[in-house]
N, C-alpha and C positions, 0 to 999 in steps of 0.2 A: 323453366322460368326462373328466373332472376329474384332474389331475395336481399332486401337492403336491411342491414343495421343499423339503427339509432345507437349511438354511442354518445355520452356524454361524460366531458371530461371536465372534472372538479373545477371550480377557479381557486388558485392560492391567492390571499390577500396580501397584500406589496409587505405588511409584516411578517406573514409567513412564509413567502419568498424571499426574505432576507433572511429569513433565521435558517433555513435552508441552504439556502448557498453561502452561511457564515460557519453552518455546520460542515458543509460538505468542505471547505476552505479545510478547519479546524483540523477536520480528519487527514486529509493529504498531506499537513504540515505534518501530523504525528507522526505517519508512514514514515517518510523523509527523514524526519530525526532519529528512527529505529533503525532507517537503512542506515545511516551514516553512524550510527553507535556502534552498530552491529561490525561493519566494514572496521573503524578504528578500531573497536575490542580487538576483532581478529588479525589484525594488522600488529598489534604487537607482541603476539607469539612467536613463539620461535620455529623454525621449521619440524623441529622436531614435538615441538606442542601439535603443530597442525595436525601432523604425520600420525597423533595419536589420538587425534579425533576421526582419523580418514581422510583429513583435506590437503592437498596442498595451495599455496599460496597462490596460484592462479587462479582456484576456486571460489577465493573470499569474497569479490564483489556478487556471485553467482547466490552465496549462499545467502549473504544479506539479502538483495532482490526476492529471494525466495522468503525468509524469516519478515520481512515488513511486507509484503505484499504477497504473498502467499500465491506460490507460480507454481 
């Protein structure tokens, strides 16, 4: 026999769904500018700085990806 759930889901009020998706906005921008810090930082070492971290210079966009949004 068949078993039904009542589930009830919260209502956000229009102020707390804006502060929600102003938050979530907020966070994505930070990402973004960690990726793009991160990418520059690395970008101006030398190949042999890379080389001494482990990286080479094809790696950089990989590694910021991974340091701002954790992959």
């Amino acid at each position: 026999m068949a078993h039904a759930q009542h589930i009830e889901v919260a209502q956000l009020s229009i102020t707390e769904w804006l502060r929600a998706g102003f938050r979530e906005i907020q966070e994505k921008l930070a990402r973004r500018r960690m990726y793009r810090q991160t990418v520059r930082e690395l970008n101006t070492l030398s190949a042999r700085e890379l080389a001494d971290l482990g990286l080479h210079r094809s790696m950089v966009r990989r590694v910021a990806y991974e340091a701002a949004y954790g992959a």
